[in-house]
N, C-alpha and C positions, 0 to 999 in steps of 0.2 A: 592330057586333061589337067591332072596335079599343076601344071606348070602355069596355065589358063586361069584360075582362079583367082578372084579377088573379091577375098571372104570379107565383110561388114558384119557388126552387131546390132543387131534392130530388138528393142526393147518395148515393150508395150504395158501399163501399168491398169491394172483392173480394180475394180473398188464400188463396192452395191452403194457407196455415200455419195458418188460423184456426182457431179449436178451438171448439166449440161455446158453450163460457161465456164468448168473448170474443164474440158475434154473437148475442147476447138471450139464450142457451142451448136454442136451437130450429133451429139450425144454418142461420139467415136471415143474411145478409150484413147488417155494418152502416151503419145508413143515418140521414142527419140529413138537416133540410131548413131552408129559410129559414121567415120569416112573409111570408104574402102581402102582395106588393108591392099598396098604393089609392093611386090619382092623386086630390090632391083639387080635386072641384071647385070650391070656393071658395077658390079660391087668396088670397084676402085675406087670410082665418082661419089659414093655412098659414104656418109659419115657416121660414124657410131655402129650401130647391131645391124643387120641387115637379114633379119631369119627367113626362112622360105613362109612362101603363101601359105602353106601348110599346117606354120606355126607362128600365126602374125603376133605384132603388139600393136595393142591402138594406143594406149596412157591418153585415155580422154576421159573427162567424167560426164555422166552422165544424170540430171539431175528432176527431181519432179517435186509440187506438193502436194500433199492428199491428209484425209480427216483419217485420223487413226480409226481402223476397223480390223476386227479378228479375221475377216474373206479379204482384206488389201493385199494382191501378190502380182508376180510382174513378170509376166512371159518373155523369152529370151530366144531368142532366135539367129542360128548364123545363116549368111546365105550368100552368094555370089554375084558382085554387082557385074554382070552380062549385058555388053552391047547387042541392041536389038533382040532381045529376048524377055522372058520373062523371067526374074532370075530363082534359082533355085533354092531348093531350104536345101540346109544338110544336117541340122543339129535343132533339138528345142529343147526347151528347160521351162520350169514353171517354177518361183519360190514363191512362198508364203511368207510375207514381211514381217508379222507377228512371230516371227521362229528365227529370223536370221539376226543372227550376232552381227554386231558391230566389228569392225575387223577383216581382216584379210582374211577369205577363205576359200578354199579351190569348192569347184561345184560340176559335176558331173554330168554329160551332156547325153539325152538319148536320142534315135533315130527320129524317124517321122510315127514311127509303127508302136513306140514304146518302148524299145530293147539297147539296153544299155551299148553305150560305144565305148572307143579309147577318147574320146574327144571330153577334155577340162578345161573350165575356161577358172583363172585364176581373178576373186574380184573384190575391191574392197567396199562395204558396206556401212555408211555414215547416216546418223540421223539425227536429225537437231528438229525438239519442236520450239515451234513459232507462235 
């Protein structure tokens, strides 16, 4: 199964300000995600890092705007992009954007249940207002 996976970052931003044309105009919360992270196995053919599924690197950014609020925070979810299935979670995180520094910071991943895991996802946090 380890070897089968191919873990994606799906992000989802929440915010009591948001008004429906900023969140598709279906009053859905906005949400971006990575592209599924593939280990390959021919690591020959592969140029640069090549880590396992286990421990992907996306280097994408991901980016949104929202009206500054103390409740603005942005659920974080990894999951498994799975041919014909439904795919699965394995990890969720919630921050609170009013707390997060700017900066590169590791952030620690828990189950579906609430119980801490090994799982950190390393990620840098920029804000520019407009």
């Amino acid at each position: 199964e380890r070897d089968s996976i191919k873990p994606y970052l799906t992000c989802t931003l929440y915010s009591p300000l948001a008004a429906d044309d900023a969140n598709n105009g279906e009053g859905e919360p906005a949400k971006r995600k990575t592209a599924p992270y593939r280990h390959h196995k021919l690591g020959f053919l592969h140029r640069g890092e090549n880590p396992h599924a286990t421990d992907p690197v996306w280097d994408e950014t991901l980016e949104w705007e929202y009206e500054d609020n103390e409740l603005v925070f942005l659920r974080m979810l990894i999951k498994s992009d799975d041919s014909f299935a439904r795919n699965p979670k394995f990890a969720v995180l919630a921050v609170r954007l009013a707390y997060a520094e700017p900066g590169w910071t590791f952030l620690r991943m828990m189950d579906l249940k609430g119980k801490e895991t090994d799982c950190t996802l390393l990620v840098k946090f920029e804000f520019e207002d407009l």
